[in-house]
Every structure is written in C-alpha cells, then in structure tokens.
Wavefront OBJ file of the C-alpha trace (Angstrom):
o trace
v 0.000 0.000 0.000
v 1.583 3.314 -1.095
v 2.291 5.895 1.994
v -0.545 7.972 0.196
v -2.797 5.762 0.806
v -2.314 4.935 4.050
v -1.766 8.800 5.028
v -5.486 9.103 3.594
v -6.613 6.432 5.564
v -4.481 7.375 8.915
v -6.388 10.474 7.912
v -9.931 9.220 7.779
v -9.391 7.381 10.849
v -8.882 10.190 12.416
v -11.894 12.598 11.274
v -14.216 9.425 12.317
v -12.799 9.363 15.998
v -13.568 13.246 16.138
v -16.780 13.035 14.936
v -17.609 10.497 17.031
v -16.160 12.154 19.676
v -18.252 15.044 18.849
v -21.641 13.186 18.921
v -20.788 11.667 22.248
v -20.377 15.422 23.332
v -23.585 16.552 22.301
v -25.380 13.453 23.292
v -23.864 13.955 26.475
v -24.938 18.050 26.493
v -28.464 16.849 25.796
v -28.503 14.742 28.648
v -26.553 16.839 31.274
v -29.494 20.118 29.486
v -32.455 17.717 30.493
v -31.301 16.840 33.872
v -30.683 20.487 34.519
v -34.605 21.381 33.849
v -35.593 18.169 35.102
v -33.839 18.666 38.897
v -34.515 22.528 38.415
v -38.180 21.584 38.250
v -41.188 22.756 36.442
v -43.884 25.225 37.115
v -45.827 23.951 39.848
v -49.506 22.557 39.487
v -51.772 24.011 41.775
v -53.385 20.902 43.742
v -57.005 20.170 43.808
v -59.109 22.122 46.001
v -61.326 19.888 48.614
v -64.934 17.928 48.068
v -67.644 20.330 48.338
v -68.919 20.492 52.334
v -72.426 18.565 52.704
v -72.999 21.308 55.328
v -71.731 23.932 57.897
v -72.222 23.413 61.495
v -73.562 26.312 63.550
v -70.709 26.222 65.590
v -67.364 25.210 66.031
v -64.749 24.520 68.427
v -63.741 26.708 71.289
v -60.425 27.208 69.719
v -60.984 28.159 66.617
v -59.998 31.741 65.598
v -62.522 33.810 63.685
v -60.167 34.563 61.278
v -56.635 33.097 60.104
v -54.359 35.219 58.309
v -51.773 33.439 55.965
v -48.796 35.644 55.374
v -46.393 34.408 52.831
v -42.977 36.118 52.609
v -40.925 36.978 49.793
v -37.777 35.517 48.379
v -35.092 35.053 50.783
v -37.304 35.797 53.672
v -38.619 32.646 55.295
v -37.623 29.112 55.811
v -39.057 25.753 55.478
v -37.964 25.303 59.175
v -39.067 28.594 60.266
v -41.842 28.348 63.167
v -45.692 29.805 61.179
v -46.497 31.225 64.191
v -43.570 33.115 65.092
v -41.070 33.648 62.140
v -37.521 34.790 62.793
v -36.015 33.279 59.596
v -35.519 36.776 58.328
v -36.072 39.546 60.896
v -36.296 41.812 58.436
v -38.835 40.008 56.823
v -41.079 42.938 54.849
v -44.483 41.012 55.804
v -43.291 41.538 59.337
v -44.373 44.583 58.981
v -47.746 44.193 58.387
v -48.475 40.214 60.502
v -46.677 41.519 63.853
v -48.940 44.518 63.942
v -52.001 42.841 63.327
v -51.167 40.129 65.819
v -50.931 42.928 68.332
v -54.196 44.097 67.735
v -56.537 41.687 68.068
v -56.993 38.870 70.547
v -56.256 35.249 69.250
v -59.324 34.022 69.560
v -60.387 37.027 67.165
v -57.196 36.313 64.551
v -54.507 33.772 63.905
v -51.667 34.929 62.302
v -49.991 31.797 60.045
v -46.481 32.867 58.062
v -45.924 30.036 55.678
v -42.656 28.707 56.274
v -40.741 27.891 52.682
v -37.241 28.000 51.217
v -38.424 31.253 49.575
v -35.592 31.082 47.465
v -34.645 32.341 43.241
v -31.626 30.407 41.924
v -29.365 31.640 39.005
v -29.701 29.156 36.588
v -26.127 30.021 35.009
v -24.347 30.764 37.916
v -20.750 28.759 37.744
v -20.197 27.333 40.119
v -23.927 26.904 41.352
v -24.684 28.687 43.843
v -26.715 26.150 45.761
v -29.974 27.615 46.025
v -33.422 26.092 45.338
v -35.076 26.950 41.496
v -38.029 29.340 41.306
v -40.088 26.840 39.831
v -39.653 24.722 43.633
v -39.501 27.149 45.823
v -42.877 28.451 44.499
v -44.188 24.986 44.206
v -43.050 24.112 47.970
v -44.608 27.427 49.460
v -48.086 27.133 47.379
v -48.073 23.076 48.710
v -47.015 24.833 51.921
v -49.692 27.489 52.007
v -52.589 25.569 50.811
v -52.020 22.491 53.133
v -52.453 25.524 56.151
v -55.585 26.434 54.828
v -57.001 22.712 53.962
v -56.001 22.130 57.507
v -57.543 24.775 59.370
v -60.879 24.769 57.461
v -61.018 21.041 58.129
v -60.547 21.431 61.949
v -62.374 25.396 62.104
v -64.983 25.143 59.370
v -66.517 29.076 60.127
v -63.335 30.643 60.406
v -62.809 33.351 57.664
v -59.430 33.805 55.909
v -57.100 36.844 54.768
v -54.425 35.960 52.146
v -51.325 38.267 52.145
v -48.104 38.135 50.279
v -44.727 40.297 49.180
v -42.959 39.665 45.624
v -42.471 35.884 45.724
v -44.993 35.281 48.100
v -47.553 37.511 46.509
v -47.653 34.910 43.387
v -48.084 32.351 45.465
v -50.717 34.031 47.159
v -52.406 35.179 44.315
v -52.105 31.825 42.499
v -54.240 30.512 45.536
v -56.511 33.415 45.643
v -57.216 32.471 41.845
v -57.969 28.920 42.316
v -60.425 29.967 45.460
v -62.133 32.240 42.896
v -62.574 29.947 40.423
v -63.709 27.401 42.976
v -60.864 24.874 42.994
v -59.081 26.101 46.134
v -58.818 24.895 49.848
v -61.754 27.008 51.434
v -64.947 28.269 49.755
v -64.525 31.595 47.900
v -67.055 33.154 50.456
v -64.690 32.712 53.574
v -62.134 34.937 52.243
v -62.286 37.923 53.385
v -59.398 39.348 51.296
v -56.096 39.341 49.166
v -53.208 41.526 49.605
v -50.592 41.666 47.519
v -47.477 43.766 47.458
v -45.215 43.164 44.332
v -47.008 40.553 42.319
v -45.229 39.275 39.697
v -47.930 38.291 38.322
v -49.987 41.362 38.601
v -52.437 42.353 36.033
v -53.968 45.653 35.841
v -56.890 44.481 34.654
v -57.425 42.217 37.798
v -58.152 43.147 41.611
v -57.583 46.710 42.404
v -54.187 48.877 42.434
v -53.759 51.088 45.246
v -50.977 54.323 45.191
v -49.480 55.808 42.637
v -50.230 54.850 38.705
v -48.432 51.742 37.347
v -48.192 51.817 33.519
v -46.504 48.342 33.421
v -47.330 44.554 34.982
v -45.692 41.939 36.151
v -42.600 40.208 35.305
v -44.259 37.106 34.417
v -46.487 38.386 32.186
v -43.904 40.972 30.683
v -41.774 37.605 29.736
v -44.619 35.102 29.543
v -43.459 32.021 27.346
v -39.524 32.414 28.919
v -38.350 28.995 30.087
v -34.771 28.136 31.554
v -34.547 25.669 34.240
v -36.155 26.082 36.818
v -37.255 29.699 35.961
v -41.013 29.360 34.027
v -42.585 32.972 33.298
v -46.078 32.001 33.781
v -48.131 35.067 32.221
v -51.395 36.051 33.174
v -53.695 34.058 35.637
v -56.439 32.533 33.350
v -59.656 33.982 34.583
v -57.904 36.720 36.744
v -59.232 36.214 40.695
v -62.700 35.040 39.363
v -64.891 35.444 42.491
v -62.643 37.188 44.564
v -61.375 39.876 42.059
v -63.380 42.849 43.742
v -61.325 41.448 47.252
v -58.012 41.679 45.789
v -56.177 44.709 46.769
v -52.132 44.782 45.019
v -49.946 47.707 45.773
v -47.077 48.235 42.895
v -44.341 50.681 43.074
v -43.377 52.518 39.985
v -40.045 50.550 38.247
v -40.178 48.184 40.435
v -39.172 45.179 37.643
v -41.056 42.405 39.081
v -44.473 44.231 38.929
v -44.254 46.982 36.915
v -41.931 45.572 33.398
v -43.175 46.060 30.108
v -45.836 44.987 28.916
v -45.080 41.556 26.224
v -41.620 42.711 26.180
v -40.783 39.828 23.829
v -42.959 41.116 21.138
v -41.275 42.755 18.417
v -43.660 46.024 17.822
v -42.372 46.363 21.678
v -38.952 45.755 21.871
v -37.893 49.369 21.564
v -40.139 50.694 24.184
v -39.004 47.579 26.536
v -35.626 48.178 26.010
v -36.205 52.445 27.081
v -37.287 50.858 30.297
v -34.603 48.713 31.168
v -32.361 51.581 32.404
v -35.616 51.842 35.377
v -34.483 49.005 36.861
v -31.040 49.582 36.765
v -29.420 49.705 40.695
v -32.838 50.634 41.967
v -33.741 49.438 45.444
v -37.358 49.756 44.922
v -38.478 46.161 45.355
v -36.862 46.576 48.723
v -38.232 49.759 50.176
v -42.114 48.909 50.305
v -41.905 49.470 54.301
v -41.007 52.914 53.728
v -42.913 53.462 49.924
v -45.586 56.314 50.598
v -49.054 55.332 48.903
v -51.086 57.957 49.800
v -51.557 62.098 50.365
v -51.757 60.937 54.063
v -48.284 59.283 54.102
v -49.395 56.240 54.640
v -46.497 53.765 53.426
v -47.215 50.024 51.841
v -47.243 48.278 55.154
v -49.316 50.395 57.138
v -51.738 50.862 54.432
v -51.884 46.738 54.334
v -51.713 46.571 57.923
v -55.052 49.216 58.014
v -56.608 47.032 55.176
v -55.920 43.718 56.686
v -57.270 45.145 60.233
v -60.210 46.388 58.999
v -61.381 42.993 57.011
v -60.714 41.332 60.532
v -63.134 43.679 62.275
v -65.598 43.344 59.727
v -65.740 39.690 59.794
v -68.481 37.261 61.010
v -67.744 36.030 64.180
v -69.138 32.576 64.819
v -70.379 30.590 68.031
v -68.170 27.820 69.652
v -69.003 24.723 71.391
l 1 2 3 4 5 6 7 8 9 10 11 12 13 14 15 16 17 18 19 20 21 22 23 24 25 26 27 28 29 30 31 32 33 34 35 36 37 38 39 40 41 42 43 44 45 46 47 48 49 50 51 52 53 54 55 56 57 58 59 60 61 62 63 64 65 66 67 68 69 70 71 72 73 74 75 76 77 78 79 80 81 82 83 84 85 86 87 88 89 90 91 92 93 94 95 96 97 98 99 100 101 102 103 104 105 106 107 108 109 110 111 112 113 114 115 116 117 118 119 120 121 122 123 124 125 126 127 128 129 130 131 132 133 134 135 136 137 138 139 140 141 142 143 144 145 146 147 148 149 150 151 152 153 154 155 156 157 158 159 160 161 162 163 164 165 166 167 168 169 170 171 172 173 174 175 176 177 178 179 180 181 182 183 184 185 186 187 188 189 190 191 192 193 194 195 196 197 198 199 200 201 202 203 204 205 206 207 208 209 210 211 212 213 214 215 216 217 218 219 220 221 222 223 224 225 226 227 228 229 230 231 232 233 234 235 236 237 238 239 240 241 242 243 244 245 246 247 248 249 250 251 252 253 254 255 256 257 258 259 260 261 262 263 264 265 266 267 268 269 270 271 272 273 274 275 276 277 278 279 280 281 282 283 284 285 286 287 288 289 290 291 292 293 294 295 296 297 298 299 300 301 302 303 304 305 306 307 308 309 310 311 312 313 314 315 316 317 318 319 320 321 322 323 324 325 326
C-alpha cells in the first residue's frame, strides 16, 4: 500500500474518531441540558381544592380563631424550618411589617396569624459554580403546597373561620395563584370565607385584575412581561387565566413605579415592543425599589405600603363574622 494511501486512511481514521467524539459530546450536552430542567423543576400545578362540604355546622370549636391570616414572605425571607407562628427566619422580613402589627391588635381568639414557612428562594440558573440555592419553579411549588395544606387544615378542623391571604414579591404569586384557584372554585376554602387578598409586588400582577392602590403603574408583572420564557427552573407564567374570578373585587395589590417584578413592560418579547421595553430597562437599573415597600408612601396621608396593608388587613378582621363555639 503506497504511503498515500495509508496517510489518507491514517487520515480518515482520524476525522471518524472526532466526529464520534463530537456526537458523544452533544449526546452527552443533551442529557446533562435535560437533567438540569428536570432537577430545576417545572412550574408547579396548583393541587385540587377539597370535596364540596355537605354542610356547615352552627358552631365550632372553642379554639378556633374567627379569622386566620396566611402571610407568605418573599424571596429570601422565610424558611421551610421557620416556626408559622412566630417567624424569625428573616427579621427583616417585609411582611413583618404588616403580621406583627395585626397580631398585636386583636386577641387570638379574634385572629390567627400563620407565616408560611418555605425556602423562599430564586436560583441563578447560570451561575458557575452553582450557587446552591433552590429553582423558582420549587420554591414556588413548595410554598403554594405549603400554604394551601395551612388552609385545607384549618378549614377542616375550624370550618366558620374566615381567611385573609397576604403576600410580598415571591410570596404575593403564590398568594395570588391561591386566591385564583379559590375564585374559580378549585381552592382549599370556599370563595365566600375569604375575606381578602393583599398583595405587594405581584409578579404576576395584572392591571386588569383586583384593584391597584398608590401611585399609577403603567406596566405589569414580570411574568407576564416575559410570559413564554423557560430556563430551568425559571417558568414565566403570564397572566392568571380567569384573573381572581370570584374574589377579584377582594383583591387589593400595591405596585411601586419601576419596580421590575411588577411593573416591566408589557409583552416585552414582542417585536412592535422591543424598543419601548428596552427604554425601560435603564428603570431598573441599581434601583432598590423592590426593597423599600416598608417605607414606599401610597397615599396624600403618608401612609407607606405596610401600614396601608396593615389598616386594610385590620379592617377585614373587624368586619368579619364572628361565629359561636361549642
């Protein structure tokens, strides 16, 4: 065999290792890209709501409280090991704000105060090296399985007692994902025991759901700015089908202006609004909005995010039935 031929051949030999080399690679990269969004996780399902009652009693038991508030903290800001009824995962936990004051007002026979402990937290999906945290996608799924098992429980146990659902950023979608399943009538209590909705931050928020309190909001929320955006363990969910159904006159949702998570661009991924998404972006740009909602003034009064929740939440509670015990 001439050395020509066996250099073309030596040759060949080679470019077939490589490319088979090369497939291995990418069937490799596939694999490693489908574990990633498989252990990232996917957007959570919310679960069933309960059997219809056959019946409410007249009364229930003598320690039931007349109403339970759920607070659910933002990302960051609670724990899954953090105590419900008397958080200290994050002092400076925003919903603090609002759940220690209202504690302090009313008698717990009159309110129970529940903060649903979660890992409330956002992982970068490209950090290198990882930077250990849970994905979006399970930290929201943990704290709506969280939230809703409260409520199942407590209506099971305290069938008369009302409810107030209350959430910041992270815990605001949750909160509003539950509020929307209660108002379509697949949720964990009856839409007519909830008494309200707060929400401060949605990312979800729509303006053409619930009602917006403080200063005008020309955008919505992040999720529905980049509805359709998958990466693992980061879904953007877009709108809530059906809005809050039943409850939509009982949702209240305060928003500051440029705040990114509820107030981006509207469909920022279409292209007749790329240009005006893209004149935003500098908003959001070392602003420390999202964090200041304790001290974020929403009306002429003064009256900052927390209080005005606080007020809202308070009154609900004094407005509510109160039922007989046995």
């Amino acid at each position: 065999m001439s050395a020509a031929r066996k250099g073309r051949r030596s040759a060949g030999s080679r470019l077939l290792r490589l490319l088979i080399m090369l497939i291995v690679l990418l069937l490799l990269a596939i694999a490693a890209l489908v574990a990633w969004y498989l252990l990232a996780g996917r957007v959570p399902t919310p679960p069933p709501g309960p059997p219809p009652a056959p019946g409410r009693p007249d009364a229930q038991s003598a320690d039931c409280a007349d109403v339970q508030v759920v607070a659910i903290p933002g990302t960051w800001e609670s724990s899954a090991t953090d105590n419900p009824f008397d958080p200290t995962a994050n002092p400076a936990s925003l919903m603090l704000n609002i759940t220690r004051p209202l504690a302090e007002q009313f008698p717990g026979q009159r309110v129970q105060v529940y903060t649903v402990p979660y890992v409330a937290q956002f992982s970068n999906p490209i950090a290198l090296p990882p930077d250990g945290q849970t994905s979006y996608n399970k930290s929201r799924a943990e704290g709506t399985a969280r939230a809703t098992e409260a409520i199942a429980s407590m209506h099971a146990n305290c069938p008369l007692t009302s409810y107030v659902l209350m959430g910041f950023s992270q815990g605001a979608v949750i909160a509003g994902d539950l509020a929307a399943g209660i108002g379509a009538g697949n949720g964990p209590v009856p839409q007519d025991l909830v008494l309200g909705v707060g929400l401060i931050a949605d990312g979800r928020r729509d303006p053409a759901t619930g009602s917006d309190v403080g200063p005008p909001v020309i955008g919505v929320g992040a999720e529905l700015s980049l509805n359709g955006l998958k990466v693992p363990g980061i879904t953007m969910t877009g709108a809530r089908p059906g809005g809050f159904g039943e409850l939509n006159g009982r949702v209240a949702q305060i928003c500051a202006p440029s705040d990114g998570i509820c107030d981006a661009p509207p469909n920022a991924f279409t292209p007749g609004n790329i240009l005006a998404s893209l004149a935003r972006v500098g908003e959001y740009f070392n602003n420390p909005v999202h964090a200041l909602y304790n001290s974020y003034v929403v009306d002429q009064s003064g009256t900052t995010a927390t209080q005005w929740m606080t007020n809202w939440a308070a009154e609900r509670v004094r407005s509510a039935p109160t039922p007989a015990h046995n």
